[in-house]
C-alpha positions as a Python dict, from the first residue, in 0.01 Angstrom:
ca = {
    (1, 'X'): (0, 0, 0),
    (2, 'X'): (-188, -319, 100),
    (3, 'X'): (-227, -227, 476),
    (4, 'X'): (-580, -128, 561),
    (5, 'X'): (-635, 232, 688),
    (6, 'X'): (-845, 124, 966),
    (7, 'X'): (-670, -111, 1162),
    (8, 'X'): (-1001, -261, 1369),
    (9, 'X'): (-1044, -596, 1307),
    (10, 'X'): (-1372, -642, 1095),
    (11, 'X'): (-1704, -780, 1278),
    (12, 'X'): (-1983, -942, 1060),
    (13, 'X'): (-2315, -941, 1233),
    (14, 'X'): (-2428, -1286, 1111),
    (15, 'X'): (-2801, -1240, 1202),
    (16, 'X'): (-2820, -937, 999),
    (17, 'X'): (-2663, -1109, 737),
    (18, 'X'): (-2939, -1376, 738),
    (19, 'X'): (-3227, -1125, 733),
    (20, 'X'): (-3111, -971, 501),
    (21, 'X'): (-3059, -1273, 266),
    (22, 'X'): (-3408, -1400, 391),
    (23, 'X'): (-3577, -1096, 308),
    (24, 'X'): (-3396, -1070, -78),
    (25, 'X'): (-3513, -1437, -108),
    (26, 'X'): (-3860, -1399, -36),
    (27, 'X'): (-3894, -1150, -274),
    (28, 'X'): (-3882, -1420, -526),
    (29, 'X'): (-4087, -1707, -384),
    (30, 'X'): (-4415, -1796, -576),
    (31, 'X'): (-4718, -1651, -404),
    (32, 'X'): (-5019, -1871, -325),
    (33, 'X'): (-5353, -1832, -525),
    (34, 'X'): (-5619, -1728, -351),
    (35, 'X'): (-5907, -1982, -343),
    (36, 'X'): (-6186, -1874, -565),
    (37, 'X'): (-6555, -1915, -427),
    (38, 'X'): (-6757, -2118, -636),
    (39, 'X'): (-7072, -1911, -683),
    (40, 'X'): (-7225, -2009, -1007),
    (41, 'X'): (-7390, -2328, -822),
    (42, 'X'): (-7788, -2320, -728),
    (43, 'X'): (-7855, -2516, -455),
    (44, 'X'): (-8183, -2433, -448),
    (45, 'X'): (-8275, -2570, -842),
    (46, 'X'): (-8122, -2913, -719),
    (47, 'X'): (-7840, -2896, -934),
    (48, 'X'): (-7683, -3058, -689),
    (49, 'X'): (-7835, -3252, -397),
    (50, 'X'): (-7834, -3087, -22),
    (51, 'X'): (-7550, -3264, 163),
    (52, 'X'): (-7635, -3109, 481),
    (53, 'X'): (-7886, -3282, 577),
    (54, 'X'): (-7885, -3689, 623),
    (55, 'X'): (-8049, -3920, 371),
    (56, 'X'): (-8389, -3961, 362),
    (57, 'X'): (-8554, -4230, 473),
}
């Protein structure tokens, strides 16, 4: 009773294999933070000096 009841031979689809271990692996990875604004600065108080212009002279 070891014969197999369907005797054709057995294809693996190889890319199908790997998209489908790609896409079960990338369920895990670590997502990236998004960057958080910085919005409790005021410019215009001179907390911190205006880079966008040159120095003055």
């Amino acid at each position: 009773m070891n014969e197999r009841l369907d005797h054709r031979p057995t294809r693996i689809d190889l890319h199908h294999l790997n998209e489908m271990l790609h896409n079960f692996l990338m369920m895990f990875r670590p997502h990236a933070a998004e960057p958080q604004q910085v919005e409790d600065i005021d410019w215009e108080d001179g907390e911190i000096e205006d880079q966008t212009e040159g120095p003055a002279r």
